[in-house]
Residue frames as qw, qx, qy, qz and C-alpha x, y, z in Angstrom:
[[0.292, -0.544, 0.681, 0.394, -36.24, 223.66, -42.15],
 [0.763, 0.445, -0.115, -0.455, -36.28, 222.38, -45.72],
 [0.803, -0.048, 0.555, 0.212, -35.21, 218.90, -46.62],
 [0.320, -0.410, 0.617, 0.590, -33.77, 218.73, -50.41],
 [0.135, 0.303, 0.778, 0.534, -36.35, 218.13, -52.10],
 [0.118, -0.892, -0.394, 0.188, -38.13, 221.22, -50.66],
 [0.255, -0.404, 0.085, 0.874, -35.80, 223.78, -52.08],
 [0.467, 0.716, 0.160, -0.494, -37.41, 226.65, -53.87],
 [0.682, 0.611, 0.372, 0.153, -37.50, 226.25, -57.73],
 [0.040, 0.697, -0.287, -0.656, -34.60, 228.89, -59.13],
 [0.618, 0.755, -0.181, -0.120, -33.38, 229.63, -62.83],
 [0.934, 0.113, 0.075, 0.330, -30.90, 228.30, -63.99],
 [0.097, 0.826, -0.014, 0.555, -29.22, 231.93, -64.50],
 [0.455, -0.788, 0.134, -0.393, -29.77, 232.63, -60.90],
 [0.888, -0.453, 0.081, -0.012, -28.51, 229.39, -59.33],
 [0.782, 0.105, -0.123, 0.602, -24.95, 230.00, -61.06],
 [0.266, 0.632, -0.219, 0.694, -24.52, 233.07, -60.02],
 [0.595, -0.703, 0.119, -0.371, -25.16, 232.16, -56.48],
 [0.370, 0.532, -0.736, 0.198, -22.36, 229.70, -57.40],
 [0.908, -0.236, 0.000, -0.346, -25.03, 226.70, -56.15],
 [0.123, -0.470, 0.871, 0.068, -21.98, 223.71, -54.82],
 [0.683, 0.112, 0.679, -0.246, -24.93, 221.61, -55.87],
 [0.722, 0.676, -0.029, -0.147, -24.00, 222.24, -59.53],
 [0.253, -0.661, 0.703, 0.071, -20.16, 221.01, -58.89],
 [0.601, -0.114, 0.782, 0.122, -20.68, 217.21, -58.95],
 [0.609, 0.623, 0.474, -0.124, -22.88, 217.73, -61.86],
 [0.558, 0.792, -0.242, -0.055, -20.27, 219.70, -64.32],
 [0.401, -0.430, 0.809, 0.020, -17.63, 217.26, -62.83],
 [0.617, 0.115, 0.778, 0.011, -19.57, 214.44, -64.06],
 [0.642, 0.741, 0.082, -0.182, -20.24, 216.40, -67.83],
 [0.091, 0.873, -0.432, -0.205, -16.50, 216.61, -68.67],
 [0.483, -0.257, 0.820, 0.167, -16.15, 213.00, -68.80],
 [0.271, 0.356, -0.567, -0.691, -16.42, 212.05, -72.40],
 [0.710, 0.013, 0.552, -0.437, -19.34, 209.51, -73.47],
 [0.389, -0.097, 0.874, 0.276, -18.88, 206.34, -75.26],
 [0.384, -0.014, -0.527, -0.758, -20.65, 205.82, -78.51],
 [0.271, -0.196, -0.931, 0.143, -22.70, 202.95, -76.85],
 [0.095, -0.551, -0.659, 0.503, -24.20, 205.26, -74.23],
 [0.246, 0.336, -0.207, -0.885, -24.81, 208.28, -76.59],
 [0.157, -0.048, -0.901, -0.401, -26.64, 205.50, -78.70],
 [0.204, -0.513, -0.828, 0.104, -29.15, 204.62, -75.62],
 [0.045, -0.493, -0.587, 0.641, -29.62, 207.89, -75.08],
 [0.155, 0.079, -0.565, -0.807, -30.21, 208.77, -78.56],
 [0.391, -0.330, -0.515, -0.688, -33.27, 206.45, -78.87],
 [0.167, -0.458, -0.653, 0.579, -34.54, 206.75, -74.78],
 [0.123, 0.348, 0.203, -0.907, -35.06, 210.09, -76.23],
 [0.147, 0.163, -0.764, -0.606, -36.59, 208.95, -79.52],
 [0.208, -0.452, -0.848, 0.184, -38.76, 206.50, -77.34],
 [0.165, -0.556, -0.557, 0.594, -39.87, 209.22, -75.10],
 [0.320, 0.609, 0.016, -0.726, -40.86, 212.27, -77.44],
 [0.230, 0.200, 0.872, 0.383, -42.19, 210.02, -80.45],
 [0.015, 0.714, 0.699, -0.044, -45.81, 210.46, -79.17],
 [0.259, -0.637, 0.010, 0.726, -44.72, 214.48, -79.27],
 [0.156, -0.269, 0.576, 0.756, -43.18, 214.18, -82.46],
 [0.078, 0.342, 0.916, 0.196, -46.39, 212.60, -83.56],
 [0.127, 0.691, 0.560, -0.438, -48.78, 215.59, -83.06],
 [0.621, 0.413, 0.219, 0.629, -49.50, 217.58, -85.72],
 [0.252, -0.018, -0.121, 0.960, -48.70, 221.59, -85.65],
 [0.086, 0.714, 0.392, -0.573, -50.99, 224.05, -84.05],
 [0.302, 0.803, 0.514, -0.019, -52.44, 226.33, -86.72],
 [0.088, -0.977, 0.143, 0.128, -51.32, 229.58, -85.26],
 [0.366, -0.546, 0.592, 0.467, -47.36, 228.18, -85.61],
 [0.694, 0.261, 0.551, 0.383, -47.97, 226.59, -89.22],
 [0.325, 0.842, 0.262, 0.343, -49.22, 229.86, -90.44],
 [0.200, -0.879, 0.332, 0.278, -46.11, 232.01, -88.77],
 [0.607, -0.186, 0.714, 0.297, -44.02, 229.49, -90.32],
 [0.588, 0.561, 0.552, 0.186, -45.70, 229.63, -93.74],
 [0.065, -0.966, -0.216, 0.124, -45.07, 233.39, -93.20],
 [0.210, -0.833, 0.433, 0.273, -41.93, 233.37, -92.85],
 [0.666, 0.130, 0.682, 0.271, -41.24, 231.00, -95.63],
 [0.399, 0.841, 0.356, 0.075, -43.23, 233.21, -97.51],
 [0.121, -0.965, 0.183, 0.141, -40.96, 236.63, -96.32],
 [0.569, -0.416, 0.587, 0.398, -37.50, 234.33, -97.01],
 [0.626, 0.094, 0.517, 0.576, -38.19, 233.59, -100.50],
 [0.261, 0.932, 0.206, 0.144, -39.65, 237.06, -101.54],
 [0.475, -0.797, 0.330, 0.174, -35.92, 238.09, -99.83],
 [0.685, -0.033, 0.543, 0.484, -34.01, 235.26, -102.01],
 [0.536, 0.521, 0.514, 0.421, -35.27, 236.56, -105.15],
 [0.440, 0.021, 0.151, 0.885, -33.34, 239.46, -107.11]]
C-alpha cells in the first residue's frame, strides 16, 4: 500500500484528466486574489532563490542559436 508521499510521479496533463481530487484544494486556494504585500515576498523569495542561476553565464551552444537567430530576424527586418 502506498502512503502519500509514495505516489507515482504523473504529468501534469495526465493527472487532470484523471480528474486527480488532489488538485481541488489547490485551484480552490489559486482563485483567491493576492495582496500586493505577498506578491512582493514572493517576488524577491524568487529573486533570492534563482540569483545564483541568473548569475551563470550562457552555454555556448545556446548563445550561438541565439546569435543565429538574431542574425535570421534582422536579415528578415530589412527591405
Amino acid at each position: 500500500m502506498m502512503g502519500n508521499d509514495e505516489r507515482p510521479i504523473r504529468g501534469a496533463a495526465e493527472t487532470i484528466e484523471a480528474g486527480d481530487p488532489g488538485l481541488a484544494p489547490r485551484r480552490a486556494r489559486q482563485s483567491r486574489p493576492i495582496d500586493a504585500a505577498a506578491r512582493d515576498r514572493i517576488g524577491r523569495g524568487l529573486r533570492l532563490h534563482y540569483a545564483a542561476v541568473l548569475a551563470q553565464p550562457i552555454p555556448d551552444r545556446l548563445r550561438t542559436l541565439l546569435d543565429d537567430l538574431a542574425a535570421c530576424a534582422e536579415t528578415e527586418a530589412q527591405p
